[in-house]
Residue frames relative to the residue before (quaternion, step in Angstrom):
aa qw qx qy qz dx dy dz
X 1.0000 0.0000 0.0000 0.0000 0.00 0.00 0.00
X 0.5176 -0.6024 0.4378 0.4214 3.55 -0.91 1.25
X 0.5417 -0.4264 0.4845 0.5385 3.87 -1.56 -0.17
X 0.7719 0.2329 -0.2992 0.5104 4.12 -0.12 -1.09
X 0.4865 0.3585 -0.6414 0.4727 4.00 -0.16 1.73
X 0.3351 -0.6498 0.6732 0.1108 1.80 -1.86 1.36
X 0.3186 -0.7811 0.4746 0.2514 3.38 -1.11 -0.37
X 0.6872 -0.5967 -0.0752 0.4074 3.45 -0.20 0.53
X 0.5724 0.4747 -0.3988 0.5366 3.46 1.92 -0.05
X 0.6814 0.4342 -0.5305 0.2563 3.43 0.56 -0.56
X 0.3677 0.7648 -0.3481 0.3984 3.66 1.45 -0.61
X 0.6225 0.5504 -0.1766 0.5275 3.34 0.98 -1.22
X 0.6859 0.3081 -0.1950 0.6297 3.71 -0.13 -1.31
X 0.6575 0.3417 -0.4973 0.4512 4.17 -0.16 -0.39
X 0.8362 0.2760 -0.2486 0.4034 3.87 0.36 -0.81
X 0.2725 -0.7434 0.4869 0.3689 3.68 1.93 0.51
X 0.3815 0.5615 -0.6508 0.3400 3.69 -0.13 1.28
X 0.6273 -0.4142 0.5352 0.3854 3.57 -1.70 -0.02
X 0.7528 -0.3026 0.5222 0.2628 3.36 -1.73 0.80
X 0.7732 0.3105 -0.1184 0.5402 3.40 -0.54 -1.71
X 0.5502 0.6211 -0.4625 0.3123 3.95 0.25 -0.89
X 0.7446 0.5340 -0.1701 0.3626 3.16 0.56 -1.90
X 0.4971 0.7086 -0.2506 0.4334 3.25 1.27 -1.68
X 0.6973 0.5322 -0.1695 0.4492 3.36 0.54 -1.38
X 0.6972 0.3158 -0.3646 0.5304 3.23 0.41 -0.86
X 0.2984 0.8305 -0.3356 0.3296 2.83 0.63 -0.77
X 0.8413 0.2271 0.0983 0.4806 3.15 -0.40 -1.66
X 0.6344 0.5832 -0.3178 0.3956 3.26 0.94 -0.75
X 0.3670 -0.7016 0.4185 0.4448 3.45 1.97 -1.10
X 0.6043 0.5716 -0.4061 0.3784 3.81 1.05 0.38
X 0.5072 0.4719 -0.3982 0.6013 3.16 1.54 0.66
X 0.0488 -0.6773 0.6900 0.2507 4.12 -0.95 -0.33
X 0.1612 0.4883 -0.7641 0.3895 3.21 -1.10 2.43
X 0.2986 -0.5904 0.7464 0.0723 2.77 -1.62 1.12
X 0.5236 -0.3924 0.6611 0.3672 3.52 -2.02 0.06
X 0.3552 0.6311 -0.6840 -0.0876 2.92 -1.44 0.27
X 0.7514 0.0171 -0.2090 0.6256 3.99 -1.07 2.14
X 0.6532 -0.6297 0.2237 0.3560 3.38 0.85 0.18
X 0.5207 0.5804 -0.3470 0.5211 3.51 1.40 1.12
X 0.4985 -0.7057 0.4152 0.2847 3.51 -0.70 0.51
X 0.3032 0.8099 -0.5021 0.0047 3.76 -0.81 0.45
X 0.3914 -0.7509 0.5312 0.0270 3.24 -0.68 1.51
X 0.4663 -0.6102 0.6253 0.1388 3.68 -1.09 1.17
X 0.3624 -0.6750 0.5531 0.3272 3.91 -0.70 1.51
X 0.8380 0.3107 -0.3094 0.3247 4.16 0.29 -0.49
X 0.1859 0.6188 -0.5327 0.5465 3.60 1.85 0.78
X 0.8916 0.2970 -0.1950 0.2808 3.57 0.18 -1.87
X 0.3737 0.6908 -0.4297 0.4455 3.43 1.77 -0.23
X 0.8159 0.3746 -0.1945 0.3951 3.50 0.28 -1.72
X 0.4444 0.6142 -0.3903 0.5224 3.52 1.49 -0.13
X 0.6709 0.4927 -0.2217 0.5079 3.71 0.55 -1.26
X 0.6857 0.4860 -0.2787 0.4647 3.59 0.90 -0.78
X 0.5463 0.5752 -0.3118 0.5229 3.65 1.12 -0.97
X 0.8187 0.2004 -0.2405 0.4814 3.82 0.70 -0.80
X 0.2481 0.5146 -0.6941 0.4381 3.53 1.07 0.87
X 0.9026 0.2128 -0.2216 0.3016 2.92 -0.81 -1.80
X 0.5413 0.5551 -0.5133 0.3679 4.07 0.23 -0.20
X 0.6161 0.6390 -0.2910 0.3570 3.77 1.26 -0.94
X 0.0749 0.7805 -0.6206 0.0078 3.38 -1.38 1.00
X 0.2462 0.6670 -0.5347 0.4567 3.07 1.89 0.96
X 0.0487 -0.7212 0.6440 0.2503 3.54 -0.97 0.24
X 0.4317 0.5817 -0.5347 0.4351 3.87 1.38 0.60
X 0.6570 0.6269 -0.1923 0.3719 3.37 0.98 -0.98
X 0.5645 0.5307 -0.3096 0.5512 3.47 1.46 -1.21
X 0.6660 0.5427 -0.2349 0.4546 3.41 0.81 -1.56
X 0.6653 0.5062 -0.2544 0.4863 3.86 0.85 -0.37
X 0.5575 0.5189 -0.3161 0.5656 3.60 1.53 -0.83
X 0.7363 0.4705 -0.2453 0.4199 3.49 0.63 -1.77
X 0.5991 0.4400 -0.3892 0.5441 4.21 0.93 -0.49
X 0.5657 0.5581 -0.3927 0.4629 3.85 0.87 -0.41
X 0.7627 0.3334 -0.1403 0.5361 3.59 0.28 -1.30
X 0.5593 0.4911 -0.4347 0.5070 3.88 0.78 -0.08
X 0.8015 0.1384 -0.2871 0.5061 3.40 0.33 -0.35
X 0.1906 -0.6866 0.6951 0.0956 4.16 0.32 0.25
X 0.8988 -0.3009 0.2126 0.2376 3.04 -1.94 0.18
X 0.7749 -0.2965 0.3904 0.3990 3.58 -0.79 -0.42
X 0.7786 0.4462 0.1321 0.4211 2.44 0.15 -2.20
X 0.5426 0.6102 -0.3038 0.4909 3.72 1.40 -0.44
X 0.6886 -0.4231 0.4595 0.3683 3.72 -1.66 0.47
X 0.3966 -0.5154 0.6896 0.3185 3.45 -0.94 -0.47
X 0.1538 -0.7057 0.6881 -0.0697 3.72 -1.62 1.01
X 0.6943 -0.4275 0.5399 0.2091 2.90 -1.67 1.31
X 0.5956 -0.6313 0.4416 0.2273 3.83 -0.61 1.36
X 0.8712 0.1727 0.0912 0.4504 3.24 0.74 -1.73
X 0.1945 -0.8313 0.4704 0.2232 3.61 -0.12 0.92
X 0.4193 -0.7882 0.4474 0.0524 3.66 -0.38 1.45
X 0.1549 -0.8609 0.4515 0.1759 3.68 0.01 0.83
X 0.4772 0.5870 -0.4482 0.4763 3.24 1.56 -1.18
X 0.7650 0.3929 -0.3899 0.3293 3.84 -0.14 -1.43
X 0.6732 0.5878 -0.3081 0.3261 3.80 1.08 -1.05
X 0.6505 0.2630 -0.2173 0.6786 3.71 1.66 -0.38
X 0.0194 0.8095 -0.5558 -0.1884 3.03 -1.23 0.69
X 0.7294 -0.4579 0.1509 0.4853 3.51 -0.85 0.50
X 0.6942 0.4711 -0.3782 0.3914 3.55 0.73 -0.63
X 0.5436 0.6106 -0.3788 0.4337 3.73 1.40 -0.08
X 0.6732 0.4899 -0.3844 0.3989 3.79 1.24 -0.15
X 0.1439 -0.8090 0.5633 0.0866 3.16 -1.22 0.39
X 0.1812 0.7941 -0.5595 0.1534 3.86 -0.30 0.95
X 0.4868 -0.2766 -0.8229 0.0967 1.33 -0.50 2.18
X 0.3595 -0.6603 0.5641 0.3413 3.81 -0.68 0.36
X 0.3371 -0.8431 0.4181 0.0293 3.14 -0.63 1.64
X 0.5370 0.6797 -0.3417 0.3646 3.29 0.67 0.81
X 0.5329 -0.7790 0.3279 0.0398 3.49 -0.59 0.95
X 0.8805 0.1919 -0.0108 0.4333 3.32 1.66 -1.46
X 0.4455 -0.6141 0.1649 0.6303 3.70 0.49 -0.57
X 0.5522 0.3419 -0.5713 0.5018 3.66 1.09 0.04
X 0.4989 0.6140 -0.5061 0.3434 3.69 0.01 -0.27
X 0.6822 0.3746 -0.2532 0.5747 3.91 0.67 -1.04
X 0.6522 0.4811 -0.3952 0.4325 3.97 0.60 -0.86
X 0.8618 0.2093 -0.2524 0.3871 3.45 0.88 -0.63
X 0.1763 0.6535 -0.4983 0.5419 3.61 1.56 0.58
X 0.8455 0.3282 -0.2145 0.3626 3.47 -0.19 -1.65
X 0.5641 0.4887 -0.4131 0.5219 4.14 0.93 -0.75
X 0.6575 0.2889 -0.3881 0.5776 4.24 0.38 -0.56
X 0.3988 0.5513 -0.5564 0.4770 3.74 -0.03 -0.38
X 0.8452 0.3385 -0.1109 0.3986 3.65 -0.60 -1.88
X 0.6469 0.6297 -0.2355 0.3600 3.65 1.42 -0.89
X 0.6036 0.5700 -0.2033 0.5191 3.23 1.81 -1.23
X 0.6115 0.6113 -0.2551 0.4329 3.20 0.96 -0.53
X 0.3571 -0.7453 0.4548 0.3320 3.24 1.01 -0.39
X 0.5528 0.6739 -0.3493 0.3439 3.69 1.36 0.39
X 0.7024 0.2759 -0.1615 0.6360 3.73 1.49 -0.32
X 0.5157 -0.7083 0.4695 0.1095 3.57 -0.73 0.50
X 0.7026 0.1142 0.0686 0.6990 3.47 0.24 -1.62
X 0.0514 0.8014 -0.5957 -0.0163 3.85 -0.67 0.67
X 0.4779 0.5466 -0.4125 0.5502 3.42 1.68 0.85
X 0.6180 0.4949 -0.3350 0.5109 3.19 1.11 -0.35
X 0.6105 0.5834 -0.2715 0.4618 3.34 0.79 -1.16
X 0.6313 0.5017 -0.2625 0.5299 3.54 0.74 -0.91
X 0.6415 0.4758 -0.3128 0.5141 3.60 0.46 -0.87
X 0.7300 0.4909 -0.2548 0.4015 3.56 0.50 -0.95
X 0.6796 0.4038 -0.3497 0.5029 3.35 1.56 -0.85
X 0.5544 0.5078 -0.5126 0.4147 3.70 0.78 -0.57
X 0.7519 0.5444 -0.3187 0.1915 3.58 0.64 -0.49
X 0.4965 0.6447 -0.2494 0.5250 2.80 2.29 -0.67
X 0.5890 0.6267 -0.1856 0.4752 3.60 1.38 -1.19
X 0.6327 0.5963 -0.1803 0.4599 3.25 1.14 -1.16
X 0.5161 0.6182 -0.2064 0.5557 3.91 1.45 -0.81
X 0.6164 -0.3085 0.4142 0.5944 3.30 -0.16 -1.78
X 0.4226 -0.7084 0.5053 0.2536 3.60 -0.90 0.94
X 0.6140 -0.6279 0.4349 0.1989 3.38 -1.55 0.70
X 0.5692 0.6718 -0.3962 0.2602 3.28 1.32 -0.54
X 0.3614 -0.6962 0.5861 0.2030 3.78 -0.90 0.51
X 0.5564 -0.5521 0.4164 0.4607 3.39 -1.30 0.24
X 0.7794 0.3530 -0.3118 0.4131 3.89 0.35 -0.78
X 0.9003 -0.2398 0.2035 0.3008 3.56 0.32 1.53
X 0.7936 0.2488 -0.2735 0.4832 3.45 1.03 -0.62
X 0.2863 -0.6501 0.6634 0.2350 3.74 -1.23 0.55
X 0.2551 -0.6010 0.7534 0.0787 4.41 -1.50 0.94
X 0.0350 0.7488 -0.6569 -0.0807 3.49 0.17 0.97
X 0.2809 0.7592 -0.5811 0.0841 3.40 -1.61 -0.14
X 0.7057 -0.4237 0.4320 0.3685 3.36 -1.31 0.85
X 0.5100 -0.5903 0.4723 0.4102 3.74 -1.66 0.52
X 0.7587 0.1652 -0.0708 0.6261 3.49 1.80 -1.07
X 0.5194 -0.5422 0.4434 0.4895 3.45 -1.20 0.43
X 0.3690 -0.6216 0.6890 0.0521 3.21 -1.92 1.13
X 0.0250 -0.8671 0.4973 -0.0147 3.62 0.73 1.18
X 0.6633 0.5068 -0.3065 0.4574 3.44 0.81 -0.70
X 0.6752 0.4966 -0.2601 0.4794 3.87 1.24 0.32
X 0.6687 0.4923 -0.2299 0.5075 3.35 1.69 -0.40
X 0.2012 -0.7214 0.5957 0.2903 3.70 -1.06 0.33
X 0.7165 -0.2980 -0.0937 0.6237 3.41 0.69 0.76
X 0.5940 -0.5879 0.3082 0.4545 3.60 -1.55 0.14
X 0.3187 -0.6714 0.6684 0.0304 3.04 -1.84 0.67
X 0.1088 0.6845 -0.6681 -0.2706 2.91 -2.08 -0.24
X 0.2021 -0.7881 0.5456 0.2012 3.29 -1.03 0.84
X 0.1539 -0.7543 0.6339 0.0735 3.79 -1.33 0.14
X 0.2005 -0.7612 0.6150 -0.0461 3.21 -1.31 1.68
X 0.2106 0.8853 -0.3875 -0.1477 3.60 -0.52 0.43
X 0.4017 -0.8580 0.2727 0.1678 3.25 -0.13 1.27
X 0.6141 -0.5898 0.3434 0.3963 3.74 -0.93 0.94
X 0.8218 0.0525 0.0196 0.5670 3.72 0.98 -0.60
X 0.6362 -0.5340 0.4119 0.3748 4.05 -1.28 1.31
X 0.3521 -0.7225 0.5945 -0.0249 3.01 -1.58 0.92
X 0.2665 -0.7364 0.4845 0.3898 3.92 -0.02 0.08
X 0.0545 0.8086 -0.5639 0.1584 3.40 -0.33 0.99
X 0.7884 -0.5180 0.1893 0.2726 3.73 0.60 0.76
X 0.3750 0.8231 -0.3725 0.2077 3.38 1.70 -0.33
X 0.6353 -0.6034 0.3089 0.3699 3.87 -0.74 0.75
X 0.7507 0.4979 -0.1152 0.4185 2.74 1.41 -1.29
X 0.4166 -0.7005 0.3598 0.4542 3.22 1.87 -0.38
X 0.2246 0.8374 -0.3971 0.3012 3.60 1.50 0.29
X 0.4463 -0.5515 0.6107 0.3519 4.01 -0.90 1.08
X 0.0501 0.6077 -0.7449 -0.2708 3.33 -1.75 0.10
X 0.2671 -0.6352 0.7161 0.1116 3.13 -1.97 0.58
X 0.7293 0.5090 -0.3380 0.3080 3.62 0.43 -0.40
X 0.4330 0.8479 -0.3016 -0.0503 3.34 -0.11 -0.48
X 0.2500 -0.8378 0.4851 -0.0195 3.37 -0.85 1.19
X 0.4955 -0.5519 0.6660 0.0798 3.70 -1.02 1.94
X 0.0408 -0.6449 0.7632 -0.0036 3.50 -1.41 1.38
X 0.1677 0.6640 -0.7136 -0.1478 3.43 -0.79 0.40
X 0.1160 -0.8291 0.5450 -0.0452 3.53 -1.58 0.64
X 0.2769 -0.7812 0.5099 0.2304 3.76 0.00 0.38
X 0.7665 0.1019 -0.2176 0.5955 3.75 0.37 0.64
X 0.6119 -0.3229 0.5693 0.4441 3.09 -1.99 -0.15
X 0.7828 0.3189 -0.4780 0.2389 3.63 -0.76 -0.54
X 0.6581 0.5212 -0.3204 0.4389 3.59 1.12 -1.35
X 0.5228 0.3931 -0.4199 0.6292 3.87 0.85 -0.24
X 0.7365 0.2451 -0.4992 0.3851 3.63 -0.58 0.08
X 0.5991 0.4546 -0.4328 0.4971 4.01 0.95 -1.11
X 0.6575 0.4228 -0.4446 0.4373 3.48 0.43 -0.42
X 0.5475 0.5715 -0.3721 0.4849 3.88 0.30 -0.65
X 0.6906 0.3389 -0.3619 0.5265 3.56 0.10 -1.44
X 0.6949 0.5560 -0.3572 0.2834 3.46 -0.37 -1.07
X 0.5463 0.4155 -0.4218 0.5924 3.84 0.99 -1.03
X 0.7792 0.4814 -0.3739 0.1461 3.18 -0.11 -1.60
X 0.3603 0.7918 -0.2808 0.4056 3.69 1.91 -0.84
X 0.6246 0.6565 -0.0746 0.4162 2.79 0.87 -2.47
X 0.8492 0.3511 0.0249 0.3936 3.43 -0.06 -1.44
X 0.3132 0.7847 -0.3858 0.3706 3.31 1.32 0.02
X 0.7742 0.4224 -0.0078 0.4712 2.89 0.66 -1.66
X 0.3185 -0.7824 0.5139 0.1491 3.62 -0.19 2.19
X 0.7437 0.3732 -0.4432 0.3336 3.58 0.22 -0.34
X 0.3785 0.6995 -0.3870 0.4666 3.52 1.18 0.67
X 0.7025 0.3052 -0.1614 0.6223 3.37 0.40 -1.44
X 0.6288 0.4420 -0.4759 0.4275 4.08 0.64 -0.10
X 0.8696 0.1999 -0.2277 0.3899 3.49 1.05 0.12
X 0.4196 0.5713 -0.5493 0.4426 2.66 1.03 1.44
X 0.5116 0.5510 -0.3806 0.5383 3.21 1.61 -0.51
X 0.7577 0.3841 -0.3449 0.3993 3.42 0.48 -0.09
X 0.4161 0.7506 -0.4168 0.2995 3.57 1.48 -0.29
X 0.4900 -0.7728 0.3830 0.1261 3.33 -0.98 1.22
X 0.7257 -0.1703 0.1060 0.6581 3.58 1.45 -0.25
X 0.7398 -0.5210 0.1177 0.4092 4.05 -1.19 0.85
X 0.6455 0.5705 -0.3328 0.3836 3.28 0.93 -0.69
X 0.4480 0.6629 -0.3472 0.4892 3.49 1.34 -0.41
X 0.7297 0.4299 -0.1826 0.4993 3.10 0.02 -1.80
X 0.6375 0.5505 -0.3052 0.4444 3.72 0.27 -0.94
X 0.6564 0.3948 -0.2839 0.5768 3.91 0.54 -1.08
X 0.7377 0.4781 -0.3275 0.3462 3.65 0.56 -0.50
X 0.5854 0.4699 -0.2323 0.6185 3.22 1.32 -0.94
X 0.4925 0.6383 -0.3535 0.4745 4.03 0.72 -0.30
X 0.9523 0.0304 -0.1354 0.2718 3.14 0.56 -1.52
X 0.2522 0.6493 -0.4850 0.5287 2.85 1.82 0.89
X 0.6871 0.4114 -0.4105 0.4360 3.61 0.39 -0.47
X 0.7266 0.4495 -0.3533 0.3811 4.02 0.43 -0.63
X 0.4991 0.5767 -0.3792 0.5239 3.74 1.66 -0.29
X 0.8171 0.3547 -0.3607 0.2763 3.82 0.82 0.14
X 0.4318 -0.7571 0.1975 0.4487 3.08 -0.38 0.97
């Protein structure tokens, strides 16, 4: 068994379901696990990008909250994490831009890698860009209400001085891929050093952002430090 498979109990204990639960999905095909000799084993960044797919489709906020108690406690065998994932600390003010001056979607992908670069928080923001057109290039990040979760398919640790998130928000919608065909104006640069902290980080915005009379005043926010205090204290109102 590769090192990042799971198998079908540890799969279990990582997603704190029953045995038989998983199995089910499993079989059912709402999991991605293959047989192999007759046993199930699931690939840890199959089950990452699986976990991502039901971030961003989610508008349960029990469900987020069920993802985020999942990834707070990881495996056994895993580090310990910080209870609460802290947006205010994870963006800092010099990472916003308002307006984000940019017009197209490469225009915002590469607006947003220098954005995160100036900062002194990303390194190679040509790479980063390349990685995000590729991520974009899959299935786009954009959401129906306006905002785009950009971000690498994998974390690009060897480019970050620690993780961030940065956020650009532009004076007018961009086509950016939304189901609905929706403009986006918002948009927010994950960088993470692993699979889990990119997903706790994901859930957590996505928590964040739920909430439309938020993202109506951020679109109205008058310069970063605004936007920041707003996005702050939406974040400390959850539990």
């Amino acid at each position: 068994m590769a090192a990042e498979d799971f198998d079908l109990n540890s799969l279990a204990n990582y997603l704190h379901l029953a045995p038989q639960q998983v199995q089910k999905m499993a079989e059912r095909g709402k999991l991605p696990g293959r047989k192999l000799q007759g046993e199930w084993r699931f690939s840890a960044p199959e089950i990452h990008h699986w976990l991502e797919d039901r971030i961003g489709a989610s508008e349960d906020d029990a469900e987020l909250i069920q993802v985020e108690e999942v990834l707070d406690q990881g495996l056994p065998n895993e580090p310990a994490v910080e209870a609460s994932l802290s947006i205010a600390r994870l963006l800092p003010v010099e990472a916003i831009a308002i307006p984000l001056l940019a017009k197209t979607r490469n225009a915002v992908l590469q607006k947003m890698a220098e954005l995160a670069a100036d900062t002194g928080l990303l390194w190679d923001p040509d790479k980063m860009v390349e990685a995000l057109r590729a991520r974009e290039s899959l299935h786009p990040t954009a959401l129906d209400n306006g905002v785009a979760l950009l971000h690498p398919r994998r974390p690009l640790a060897n480019m970050l001085a620690e993780p961030f998130i940065a956020l650009g928000i532009t004076s007018s919608g961009v086509p950016f891929g939304s189901s609905t065909g929706q403009l986006t104006d918002i948009f927010f640069l994950i960088g993470a050093t692993d699979d889990r902290e990119h997903l706790r980080m994901l859930a957590r915005l996505s928590r964040v952002l739920q909430d439309e009379s938020l993202l109506e005043a951020l679109r109205s926010a008058a310069d970063p430090r605004s936007a920041h205090e707003l996005l702050a204290a939406r974040d400390s109102e959850l539990p």
